[in-house]
C-alpha positions in Angstrom: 23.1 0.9 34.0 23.5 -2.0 36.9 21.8 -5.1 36.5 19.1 -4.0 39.3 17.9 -1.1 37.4 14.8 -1.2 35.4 15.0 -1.1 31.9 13.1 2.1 30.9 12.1 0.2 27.5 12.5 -3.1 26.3 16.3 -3.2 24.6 14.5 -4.0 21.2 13.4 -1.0 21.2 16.7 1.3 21.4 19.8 -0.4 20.8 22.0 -0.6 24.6 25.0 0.8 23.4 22.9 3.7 22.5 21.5 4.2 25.7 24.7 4.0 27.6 26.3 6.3 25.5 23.0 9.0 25.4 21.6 11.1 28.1 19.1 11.7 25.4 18.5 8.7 24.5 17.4 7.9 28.5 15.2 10.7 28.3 13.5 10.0 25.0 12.8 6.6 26.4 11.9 7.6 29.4 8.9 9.6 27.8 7.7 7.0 25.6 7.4 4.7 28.1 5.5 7.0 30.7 3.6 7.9 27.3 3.1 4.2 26.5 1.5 3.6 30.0 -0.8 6.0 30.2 -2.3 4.8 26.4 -2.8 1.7 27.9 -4.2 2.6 31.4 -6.5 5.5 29.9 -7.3 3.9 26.8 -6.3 6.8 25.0 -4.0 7.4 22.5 -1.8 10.7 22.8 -2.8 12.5 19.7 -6.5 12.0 21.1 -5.4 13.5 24.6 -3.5 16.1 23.0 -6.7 16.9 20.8 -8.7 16.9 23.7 -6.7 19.5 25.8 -6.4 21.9 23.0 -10.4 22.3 23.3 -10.8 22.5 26.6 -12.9 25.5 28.6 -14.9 25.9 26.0 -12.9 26.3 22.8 -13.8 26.1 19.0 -11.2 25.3 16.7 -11.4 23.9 13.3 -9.5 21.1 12.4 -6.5 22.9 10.4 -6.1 25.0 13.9 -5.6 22.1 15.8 -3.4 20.4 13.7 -1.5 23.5 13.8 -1.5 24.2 17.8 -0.3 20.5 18.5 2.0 20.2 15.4 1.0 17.3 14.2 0.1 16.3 10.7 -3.4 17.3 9.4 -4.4 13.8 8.0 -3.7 12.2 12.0 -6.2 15.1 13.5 -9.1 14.5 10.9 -9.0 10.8 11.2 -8.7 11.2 15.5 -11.5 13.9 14.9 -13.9 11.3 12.7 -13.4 8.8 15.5 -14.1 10.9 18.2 -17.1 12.1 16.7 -18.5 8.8 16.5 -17.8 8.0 19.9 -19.8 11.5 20.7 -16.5 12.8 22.3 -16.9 16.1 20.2 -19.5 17.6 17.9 -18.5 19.4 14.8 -20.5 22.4 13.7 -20.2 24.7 10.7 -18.4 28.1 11.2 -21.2 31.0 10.6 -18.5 32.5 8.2 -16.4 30.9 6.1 -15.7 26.6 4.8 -14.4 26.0 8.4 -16.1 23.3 10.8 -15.4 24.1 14.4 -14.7 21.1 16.7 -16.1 21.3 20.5 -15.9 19.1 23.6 -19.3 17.3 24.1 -20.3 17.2 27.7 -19.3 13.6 27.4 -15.7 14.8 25.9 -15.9 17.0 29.1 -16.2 13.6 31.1 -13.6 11.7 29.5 -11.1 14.9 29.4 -11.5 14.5 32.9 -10.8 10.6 33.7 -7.5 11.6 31.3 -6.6 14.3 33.8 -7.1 12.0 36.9 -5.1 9.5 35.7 -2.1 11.8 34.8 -2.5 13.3 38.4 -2.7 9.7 39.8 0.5 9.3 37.7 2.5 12.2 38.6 1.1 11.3 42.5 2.9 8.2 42.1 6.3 9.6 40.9 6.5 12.7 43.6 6.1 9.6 46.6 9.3 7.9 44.6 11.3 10.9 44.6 12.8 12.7 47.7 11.7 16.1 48.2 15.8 17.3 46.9 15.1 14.7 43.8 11.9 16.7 42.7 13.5 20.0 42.1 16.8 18.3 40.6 15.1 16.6 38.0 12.5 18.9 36.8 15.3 21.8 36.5 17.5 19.1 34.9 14.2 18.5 32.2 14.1 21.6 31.8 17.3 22.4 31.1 17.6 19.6 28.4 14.3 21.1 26.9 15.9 24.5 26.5 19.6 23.1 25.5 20.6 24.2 21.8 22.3 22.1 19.8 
């Protein structure tokens, strides 16, 4: 990396010698820190956003389910659930059969889903103006191919 290149994430964070030697390593970072921003910007945390999109256009899904869809752990989705709850983001009502309690978007989770969606389309606004339109096409086949690569 030249010294006029900005650092994707502070060198604390992931050791230099591993990003110079790791394409991976550039990519991972690169992620977390778009991930990072956003947080900070929206006010959201990921889990919460990710939560939030798996309910959208209507859906009911109990807790286990959504833990399931996003893969993330069961104990993180009930505790982001709680909270939003509180906040009135989404309502939790009793399934008519069975234990389960089905999760919903409020109308003010509706709202809020929405501000997220803006400010990822604000984002992604920003990076096409950086990128050339030959750039655009490079890098999203190069993602892509790094998401499908076995190893």
């Amino acid at each position: 990396m030249s010294g006029s290149q900005k650092t994707i994430v502070p060198k604390k964070d992931i050791p230099q010698d591993i990003l110079s030697d790791s394409v991976l390593a550039h990519v991972a970072a690169a992620y977390f820190s778009v991930g990072k921003r956003l947080e900070r910007k929206t006010r959201c945390s990921a889990t919460r956003g990710f939560i939030l999109s798996t309910l959208r256009g209507g859906a009911a899904l109990n807790q286990n389910q959504i833990a399931t869809l996003l893969g993330i752990d069961r104990t993180v989705v009930h505790r982001a659930i709680k909270s939003m709850v509180q906040e009135g983001l989404v309502s939790e009502k009793k399934a008519e059969s069975g234990r389960a309690i089905h999760v919903t978007l409020t109308p003010k989770g509706q709202q809020y889903r929405k501000r997220l969606i803006n400010a990822r389309i604000a984002a992604d606004d920003k990076l096409r103006k950086e990128l050339t339109p030959e750039e655009r096409p490079t890098l999203l086949r190069l993602l892509k191919l790094i998401a499908e690569l076995e190893f």
